[in-house]
N, C-alpha and C positions, 0 to 999 in steps of 0.2 A: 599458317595454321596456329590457331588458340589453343594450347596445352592448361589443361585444371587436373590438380590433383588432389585427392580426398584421403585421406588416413584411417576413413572411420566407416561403422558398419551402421550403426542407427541412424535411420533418418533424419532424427535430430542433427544430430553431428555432422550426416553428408552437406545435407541443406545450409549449414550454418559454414562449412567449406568451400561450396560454390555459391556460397553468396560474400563471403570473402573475394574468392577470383573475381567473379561479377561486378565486384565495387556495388553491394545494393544485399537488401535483408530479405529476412522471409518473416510470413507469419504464422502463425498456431491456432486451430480450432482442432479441441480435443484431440484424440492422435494420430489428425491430417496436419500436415505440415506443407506450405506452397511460397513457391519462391517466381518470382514474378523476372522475366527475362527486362533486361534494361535497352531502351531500343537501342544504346549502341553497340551492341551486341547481338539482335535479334525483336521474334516477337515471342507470345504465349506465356507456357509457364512449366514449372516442372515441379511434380507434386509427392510427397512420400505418406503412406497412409500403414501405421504401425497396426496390426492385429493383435487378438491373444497369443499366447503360444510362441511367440516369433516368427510370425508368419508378417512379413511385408511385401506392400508394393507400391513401386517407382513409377511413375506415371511422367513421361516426357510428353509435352504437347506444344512442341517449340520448334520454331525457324531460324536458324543463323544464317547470320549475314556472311562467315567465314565457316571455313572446316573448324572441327572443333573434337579435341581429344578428351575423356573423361578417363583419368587414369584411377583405380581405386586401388591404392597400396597399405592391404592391410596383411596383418603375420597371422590369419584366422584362413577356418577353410569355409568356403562360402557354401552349404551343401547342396540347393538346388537353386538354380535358375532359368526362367521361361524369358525368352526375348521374342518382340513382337514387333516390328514394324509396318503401319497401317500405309504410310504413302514416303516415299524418297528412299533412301536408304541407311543402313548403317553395318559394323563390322564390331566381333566383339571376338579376343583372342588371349587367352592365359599364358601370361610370360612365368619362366621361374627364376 
């Protein structure tokens, strides 16, 4: 299993940390941000799109090739989050 870890809350910053892990960049149109999966790791893409306000959202549209863990360890409290998954699965669980 492929373990990624992220330190940070802005899109900018997550994307610019799992494209670190990924070996591979992302790019920037206005305050969409998309990191493109590297086929040795998968396919698709995973996109963060900043609103006013701080209101974001995370857009995975991706297949891996292995399990894969996205750890996000920040010292902030995250106040809401909607998770959604359209087809396969996933599991998301707050360690302290």
């Amino acid at each position: 299993m492929h373990k990624i870890i992220s330190h940070s809350i802005p899109f900018r910053e997550v994307l610019n940390d799992l494209s670190k892990e990924l070996e591979t960049t992302y790019t920037q149109s206005c305050e969409e941000y998309t990191l493109k999966i590297p086929s040795k790791f998968g396919t698709g893409s995973i996109k963060g799109i900043n609103f006013k306000e701080g209101l974001g959202l995370l857009i995975y549209n991706c297949k891996f090739h292995e399990d894969l863990e996205i750890h996000f360890i920040v010292n902030e409290v995250h106040p809401l989050k909607f998770l959604f998954c359209e087809e396969g699965g996933f599991s998301h669980h707050f360690v302290d």
